[in-house]
N, C-alpha and C positions, 0 to 999 in steps of 0.2 A: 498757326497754333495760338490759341488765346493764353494769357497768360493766369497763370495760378500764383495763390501767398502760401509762401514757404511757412514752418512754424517758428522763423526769427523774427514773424509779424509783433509789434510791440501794442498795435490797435492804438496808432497815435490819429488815423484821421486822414493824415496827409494826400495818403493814395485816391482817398475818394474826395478830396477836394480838387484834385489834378485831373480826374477821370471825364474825360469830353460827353461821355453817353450813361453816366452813372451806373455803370455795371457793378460796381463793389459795395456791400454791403458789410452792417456790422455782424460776425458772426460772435460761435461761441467761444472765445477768447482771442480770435482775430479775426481780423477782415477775408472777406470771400468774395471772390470773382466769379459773376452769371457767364459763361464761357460762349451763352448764345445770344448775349450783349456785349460780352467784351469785340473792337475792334483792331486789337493788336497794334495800339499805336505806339506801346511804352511810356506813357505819362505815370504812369502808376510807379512804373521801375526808378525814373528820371529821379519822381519826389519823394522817393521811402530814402528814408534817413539808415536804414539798415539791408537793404537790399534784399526785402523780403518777396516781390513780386516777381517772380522766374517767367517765362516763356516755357509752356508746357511741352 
């Protein structure tokens, strides 16, 4: 399952600085996960400061 950002996303950046295949982009008021680029590795979940990146 690829993972999605919950709405405790702060849109600090972090997750898509972590992200191996750039799947996360800026959305509208937080970041967004391409679910047919994400590779489920959890680098996203590792570096979010608030555990906003869940496994769908």
């Amino acid at each position: 399952m690829a993972y999605k950002i919950t709405d405790e996303c702060i849109a600090c950046g972090a997750c898509t600085e972590a992200c191996p295949v750039d799947a996360i982009k800026e959305g509208d008021g937080k970041y967004e996960i391409n679910a047919d680029e994400c590779i489920e590795c959890g680098a996203c979940a590792e570096a979010c400061p608030v555990s906003a990146p869940v496994a769908d």
